[in-house]
N, C-alpha and C positions, 0 to 999 in steps of 0.2 A: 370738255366741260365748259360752263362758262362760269364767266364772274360776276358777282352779286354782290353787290355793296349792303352792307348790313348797320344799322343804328339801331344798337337796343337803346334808348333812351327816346325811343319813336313807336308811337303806337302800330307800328305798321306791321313790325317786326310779332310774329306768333308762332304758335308750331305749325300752321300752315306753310310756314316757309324753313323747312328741315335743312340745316348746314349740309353743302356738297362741297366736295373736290377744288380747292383755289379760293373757296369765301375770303374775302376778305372784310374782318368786324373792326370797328375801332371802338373805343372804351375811353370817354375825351380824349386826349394826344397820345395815347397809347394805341399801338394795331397789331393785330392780330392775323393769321393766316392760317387759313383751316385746310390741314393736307392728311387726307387718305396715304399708306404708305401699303401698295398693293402687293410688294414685294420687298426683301431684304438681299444684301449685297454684302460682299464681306469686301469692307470701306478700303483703298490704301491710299499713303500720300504719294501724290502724282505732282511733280511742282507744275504752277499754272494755271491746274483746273482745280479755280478755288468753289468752293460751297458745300454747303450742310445739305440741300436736297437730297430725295433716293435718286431721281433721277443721275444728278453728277454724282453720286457715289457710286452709281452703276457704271458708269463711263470710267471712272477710274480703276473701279473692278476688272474690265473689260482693257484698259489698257497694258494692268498688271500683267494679265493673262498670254497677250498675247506680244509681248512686247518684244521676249524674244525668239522667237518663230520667225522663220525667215522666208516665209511666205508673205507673196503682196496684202497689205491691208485697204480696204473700201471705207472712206470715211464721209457721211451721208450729214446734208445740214445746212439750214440757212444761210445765208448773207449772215459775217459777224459774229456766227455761234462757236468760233474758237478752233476751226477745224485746223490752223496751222500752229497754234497750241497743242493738241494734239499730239502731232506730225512729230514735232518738235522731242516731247515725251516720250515718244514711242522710243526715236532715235538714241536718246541720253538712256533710256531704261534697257535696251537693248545691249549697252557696252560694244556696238562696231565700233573698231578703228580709224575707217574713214570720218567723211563729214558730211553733213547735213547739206544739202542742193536742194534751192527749192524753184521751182519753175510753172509759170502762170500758163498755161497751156493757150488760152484766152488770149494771151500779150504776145505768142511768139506768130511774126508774119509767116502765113504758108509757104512760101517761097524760101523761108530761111528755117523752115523746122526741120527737118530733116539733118541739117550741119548745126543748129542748136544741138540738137539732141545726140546725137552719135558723133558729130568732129567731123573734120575734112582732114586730108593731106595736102601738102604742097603742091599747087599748080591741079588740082582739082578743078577747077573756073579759074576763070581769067580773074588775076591778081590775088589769086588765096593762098592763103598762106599756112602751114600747120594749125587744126584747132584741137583740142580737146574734145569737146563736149561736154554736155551736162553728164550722161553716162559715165564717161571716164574720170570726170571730175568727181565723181561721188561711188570711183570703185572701193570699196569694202566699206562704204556707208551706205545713207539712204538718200533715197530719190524722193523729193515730195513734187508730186505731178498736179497743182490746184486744178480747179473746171476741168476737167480729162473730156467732161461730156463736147467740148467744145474741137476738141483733136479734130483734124482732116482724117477723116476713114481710111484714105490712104496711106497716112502715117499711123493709123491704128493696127493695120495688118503689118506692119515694121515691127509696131513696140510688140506686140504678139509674137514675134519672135523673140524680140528679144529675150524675153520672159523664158519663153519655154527653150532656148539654146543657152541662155546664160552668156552668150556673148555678143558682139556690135561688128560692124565691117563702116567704117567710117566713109565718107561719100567720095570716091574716085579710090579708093582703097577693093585689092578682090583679098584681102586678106581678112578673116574674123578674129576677135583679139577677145579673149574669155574675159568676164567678170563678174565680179562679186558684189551685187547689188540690190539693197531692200528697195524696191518699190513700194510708197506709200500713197494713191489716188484719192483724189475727193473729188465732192460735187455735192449741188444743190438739186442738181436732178434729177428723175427717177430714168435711172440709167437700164434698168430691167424692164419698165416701159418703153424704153426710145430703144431696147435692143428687140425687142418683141415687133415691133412697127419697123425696123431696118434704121434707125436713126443713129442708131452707137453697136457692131459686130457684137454678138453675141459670143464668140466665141472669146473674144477679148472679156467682155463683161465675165461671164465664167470663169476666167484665170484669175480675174482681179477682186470678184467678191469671196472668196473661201475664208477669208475675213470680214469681218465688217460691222464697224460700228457707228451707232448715230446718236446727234449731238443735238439734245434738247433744243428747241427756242426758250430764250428767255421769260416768254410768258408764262409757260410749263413749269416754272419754276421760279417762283414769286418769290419764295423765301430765302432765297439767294442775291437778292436786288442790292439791297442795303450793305450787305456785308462785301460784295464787289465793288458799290462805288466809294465805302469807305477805305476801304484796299487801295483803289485808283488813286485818291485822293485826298487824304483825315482833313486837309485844309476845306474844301468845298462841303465833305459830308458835317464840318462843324455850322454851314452855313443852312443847313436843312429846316425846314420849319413843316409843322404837321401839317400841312395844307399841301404841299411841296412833294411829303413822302407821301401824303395820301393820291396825290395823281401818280405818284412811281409807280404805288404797287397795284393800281389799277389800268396803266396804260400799257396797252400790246405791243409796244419795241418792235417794230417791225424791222429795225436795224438791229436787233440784239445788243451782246452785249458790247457792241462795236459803237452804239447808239450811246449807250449808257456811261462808254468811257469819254465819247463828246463832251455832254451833257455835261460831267464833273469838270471837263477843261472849263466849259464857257460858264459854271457859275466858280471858278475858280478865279480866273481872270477877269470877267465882268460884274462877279456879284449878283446877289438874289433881283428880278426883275419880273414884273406881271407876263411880263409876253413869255418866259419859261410854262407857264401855266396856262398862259393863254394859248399857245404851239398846243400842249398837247392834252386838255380839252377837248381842242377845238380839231383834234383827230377825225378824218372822215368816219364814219359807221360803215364801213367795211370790214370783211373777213380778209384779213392780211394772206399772201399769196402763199400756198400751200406746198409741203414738199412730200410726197408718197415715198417711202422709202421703202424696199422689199424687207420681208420678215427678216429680221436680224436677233428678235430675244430683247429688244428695245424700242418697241413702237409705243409710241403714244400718241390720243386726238389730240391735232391743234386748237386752242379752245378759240372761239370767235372771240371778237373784241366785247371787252364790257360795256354795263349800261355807263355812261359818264358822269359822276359825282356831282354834285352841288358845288356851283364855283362859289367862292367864299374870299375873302382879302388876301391877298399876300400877304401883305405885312400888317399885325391888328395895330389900330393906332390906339395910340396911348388915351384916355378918358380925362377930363380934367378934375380938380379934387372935386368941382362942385358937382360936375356928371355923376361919379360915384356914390357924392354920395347920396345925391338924387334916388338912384337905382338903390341903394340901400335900405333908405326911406319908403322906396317902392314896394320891396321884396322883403319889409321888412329884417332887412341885416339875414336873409337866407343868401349866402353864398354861391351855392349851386344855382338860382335862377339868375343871379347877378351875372354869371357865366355865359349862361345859355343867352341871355339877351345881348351881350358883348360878344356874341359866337366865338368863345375862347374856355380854357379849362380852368376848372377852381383854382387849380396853382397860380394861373397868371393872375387871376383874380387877387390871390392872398399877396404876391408879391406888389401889385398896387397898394394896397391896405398899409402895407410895412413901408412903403416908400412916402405915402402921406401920413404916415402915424395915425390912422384908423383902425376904429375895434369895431368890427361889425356886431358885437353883442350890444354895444351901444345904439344899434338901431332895431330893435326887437319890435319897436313900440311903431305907431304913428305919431307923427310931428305932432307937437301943440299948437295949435290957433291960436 
């Protein structure tokens, strides 16, 4: 879908333009977010994965479910959209004994993956010494394997054993030592695409998807924005001004919700600032970079970036009493236009009024000459 910034208080706005999927309408400094809910979920608490969306309520349905099954889980998603959240969840909801290992597939040098991942024995290579492994280190817990799509194919046909033998032969070792361990993989990739074209085994891929769940982009799910970075932060979301949330819930995150927990750092620590507004404005008009994930029972279109809002003040500056009541005189003591010409909402409006001891019904009239 895309997003469509709506002003009823704009002649523009008619039933030529029918609410879809993500609208977002504001109503002065109140907004609104118009969400189609194409399906239901039977919701559970999942610590982590916070929001009211169906989408994350479907992810938490879906983690409930399969949490403890002791089959590998495939977990499909963005940069940022919470995939080692997840990982995490699955792990605590599942009740293994062991512990939680999590390993950047990405991060470990080719040369040393193989003794990452299964251990050495002493005197293995010259100067090693006994290792564990990630494997052994996470027997009768879980394994969280991040970027898998990134593996050396030749340490792919390893972990395919592993999987299907249930146990490890450590490197310089001819002995296999059983274990007890949930494999839990992600990526941002479309791993069913790069197994199809020879980029990631396929037969590995087939072991690892028989679950599989995928994790919204933040833009899919607008109405979760606020209530996250108030979460992140009650300090910085008390520093929000409707200008501010109006580019929230219109800008495409393309860092997710990894963006969104920044954002609260840096108006935490530095305070409201035009360049927040003016960074993401001034967002290129592109279609943020796509992830195709195989049918999972959770697809959804990535919506393009929206059309970009009317930039407006950061901060409205204060009016002086003779401005006021200039504009008062103007609009004849109507409030609402007094607003709209200060591009601000009646409230602020009244709260000036009371702060210079003015009655707008005292200006109903035009001035005397």
């Amino acid at each position: 879908y895309e997003i469509h910034w709506r002003d009823w208080s704009s002649d523009v706005c008619s039933s030529d333009l029918p609410l879809q999927d993500g609208d977002v309408l504001r109503l002065g400094n109140t907004f609104f977010i118009f969400c189609v809910r194409q399906h239901s979920s039977a919701d559970a608490e999942v610590a982590g994965l916070l929001g009211a969306s169906p989408l994350i309520q479907e992810v938490r349905a879906q983690v409930m479910r399969v949490a403890t099954e002791n089959l590998p889980v495939l977990l499909y998603g963005e940069t940022g959209t919470g995939k080692e959240v997840v990982a995490q969840a699955l792990h605590l909801l599942s009740r293994r004994l062991g512990e939680l290992v999590r390993a950047n597939c990405a991060a470990i040098p080719t040369t040393l993956a193989e003794s990452e991942l299964f251990g050495h024995v002493d005197r293995a290579f010259t100067g090693a010494q006994s290792r564990l492994g990630l494997f052994r280190r996470a027997d009768r817990g879980t394994l969280f394997l991040d970027e898998i799509g990134d593996m050396p194919r030749e340490l792919q046909a390893k972990l395919l054993r592993v999987l299907e033998e249930r146990s490890i032969t450590p490197v310089g070792s001819d002995r296999a030592l059983p274990l007890d361990v949930r494999v839990v993989a992600a990526s941002h990739r479309d791993l069913q695409a790069e197994s199809e074209h020879g980029g990631f085994r396929r037969d590995l891929y087939m072991r690892l998807s028989q679950l599989v769940i995928t994790l919204p982009p933040l833009r899919a799910r607008r109405e979760d924005i606020l209530l996250l970075f108030r979460h992140a932060s009650p300090e910085a979301a008390n520093l929000l001004t409707p200008e501010l949330i109006h580019a929230m819930l219109t800008y495409h995150w393309p860092g997710n919700v990894r963006e969104l927990l920044a954002l609260a750092n840096q108006l935490r620590v530095n305070g409201p600032s035009t360049e927040i507004l003016e960074r993401m404005y001034a967002a290129p008009d592109a279609t943020p970079p796509e992830v195709t994930p195989p049918p999972s029972g959770l697809r959804t279109p990535w919506p393009s970036l929206p059309p970009r809002p009317p930039a407006r003040p950061y901060r409205l500056p204060t009016p002086s009493k003779a401005e006021l009541q200039y504009l008062l005189y103007r609009h004849l003591g109507t409030v609402k236009l007094v607003a709209e010409e200060l591009g601000c909402s009646r409230r602020q409006v009244q709260r000036w009024l009371e702060e210079y001891d003015l009655d707008a019904d005292n200006y109903r009239r035009a001035p005397e000459r």
